[in-house]
Each structure stands twice: as C-alpha cells, then as structure tokens.
C-alpha positions in Angstrom: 46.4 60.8 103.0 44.2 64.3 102.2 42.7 64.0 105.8 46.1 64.4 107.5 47.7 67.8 107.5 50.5 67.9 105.1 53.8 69.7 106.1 55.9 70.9 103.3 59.6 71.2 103.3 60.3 74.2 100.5 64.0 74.4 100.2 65.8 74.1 97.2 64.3 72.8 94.0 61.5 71.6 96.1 57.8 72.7 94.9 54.5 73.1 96.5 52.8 69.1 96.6 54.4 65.6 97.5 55.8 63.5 94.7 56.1 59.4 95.8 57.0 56.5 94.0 56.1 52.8 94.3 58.5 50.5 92.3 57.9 52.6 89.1 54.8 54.3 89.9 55.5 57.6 90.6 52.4 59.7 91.8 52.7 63.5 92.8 50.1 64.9 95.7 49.1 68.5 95.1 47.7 69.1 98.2 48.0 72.6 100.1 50.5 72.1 103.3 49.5 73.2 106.8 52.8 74.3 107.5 55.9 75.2 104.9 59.4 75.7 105.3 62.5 75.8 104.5 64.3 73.5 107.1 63.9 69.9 107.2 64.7 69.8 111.2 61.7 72.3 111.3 59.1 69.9 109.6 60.7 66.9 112.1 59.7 69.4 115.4 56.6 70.0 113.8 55.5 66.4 112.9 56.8 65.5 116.5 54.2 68.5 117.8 51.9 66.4 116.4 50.7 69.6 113.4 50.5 66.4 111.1 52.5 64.3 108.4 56.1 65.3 107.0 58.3 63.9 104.3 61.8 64.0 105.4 65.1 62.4 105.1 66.1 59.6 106.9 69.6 61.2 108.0 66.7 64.0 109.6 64.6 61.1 111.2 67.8 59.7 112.7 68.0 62.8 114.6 64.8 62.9 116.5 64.7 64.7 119.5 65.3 62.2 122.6 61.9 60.3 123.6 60.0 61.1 120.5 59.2 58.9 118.4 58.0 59.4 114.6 55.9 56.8 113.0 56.2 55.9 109.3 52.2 55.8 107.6 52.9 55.7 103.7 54.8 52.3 103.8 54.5 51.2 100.3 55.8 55.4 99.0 58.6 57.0 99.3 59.9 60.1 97.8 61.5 59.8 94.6 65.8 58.9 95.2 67.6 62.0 95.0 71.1 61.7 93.4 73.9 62.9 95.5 77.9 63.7 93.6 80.8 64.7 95.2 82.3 67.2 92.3 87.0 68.0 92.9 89.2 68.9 90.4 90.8 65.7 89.3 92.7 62.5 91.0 95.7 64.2 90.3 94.8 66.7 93.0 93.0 64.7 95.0 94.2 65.2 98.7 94.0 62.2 101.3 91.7 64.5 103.5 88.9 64.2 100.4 90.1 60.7 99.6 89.3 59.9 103.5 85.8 62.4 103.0 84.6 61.0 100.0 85.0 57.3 101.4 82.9 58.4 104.1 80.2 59.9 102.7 79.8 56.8 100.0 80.3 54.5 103.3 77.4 56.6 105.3 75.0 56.7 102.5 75.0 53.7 101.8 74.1 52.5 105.3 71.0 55.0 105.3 69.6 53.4 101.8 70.0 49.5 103.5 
C-alpha cells in the first residue's frame, strides 16, 4: 500500500493516517496523503480521477458518478466500524414521523453492512 498515493478524508474526528482492521487486528497507516479533505464525495471524484487510493463509506461508493467504476484493493481491511445513535427526548414524545425515521435508518444501515 505505501506505493499508491493515499487520499485522506479529514472531517470530523478524523486524523492524519489510515487505521484498518482484520478480524481483531487493527493496524493504523501513517502515511502522508497526496490529497486531503474534508468531503468524502471529494476523495470518491478524486479516486475516480485516478490521483490514487481513498477510504470511504460505502453509502459514498454507492454514489459513484455514472460509468465509473471504483475498484476495492485492501480486501482483507477495512476501516474500523463506526457506531452510529439516533439520540430524542423520550418514547413518550416520540412522534410517528421519527418512529417512521428511525425505522429507516436502522432498515438502511443494515443493508449497507450485509
């Protein structure tokens, strides 16, 4: 992997380097990127331009521009799972329109980890 060009998504909590995980391995790759930013679509257009390799979501992959075509080259890593919580006041005021939203999101990400 250090002869590819690495492209860094930097948003959030994110640092500088790569951290994978096999099963319960869990390596991190402190490598300088070619290319950071903070936009996740941004690192898809510029592994499509072919600048070099990306870590992105899945949900982001999905979304590949028509006729392109990304390629997946570390097949036994992945990046660590990444907890997701949907935080409302209570059941008591739970409103069928979250209800409804909440469903969907557990339905939809749950099809992305399958």
């Amino acid at each position: 992997m250090l002869q590819h060009d690495l492209l860094q998504f930097s948003g959030g909590s994110h640092r500088s380097g790569w951290r994978l995980s096999s099963g319960s391995v869990e390596r991190r790759v402190d490598v300088a990127a070619r290319l950071c930013v903070n936009n996740s679509f941004a690192v898809r257009d510029a592994v499509v331009q072919g600048l070099g390799i990306g870590q992105l979501p899945l949900a982001v992959i999905g979304r590949a521009p028509e006729g392109e075509k990304l390629v997946r080259v570390l097949h036994k890593w992945q990046p660590p799972m990444v907890p997701v919580h949907a935080v409302f006041p209570g059941l008591r005021y739970l409103t069928p329109q979250v209800r409804a939203f909440i469903d969907h999101a557990v339905e939809a990400f749950e099809s992305i980890d399958n």
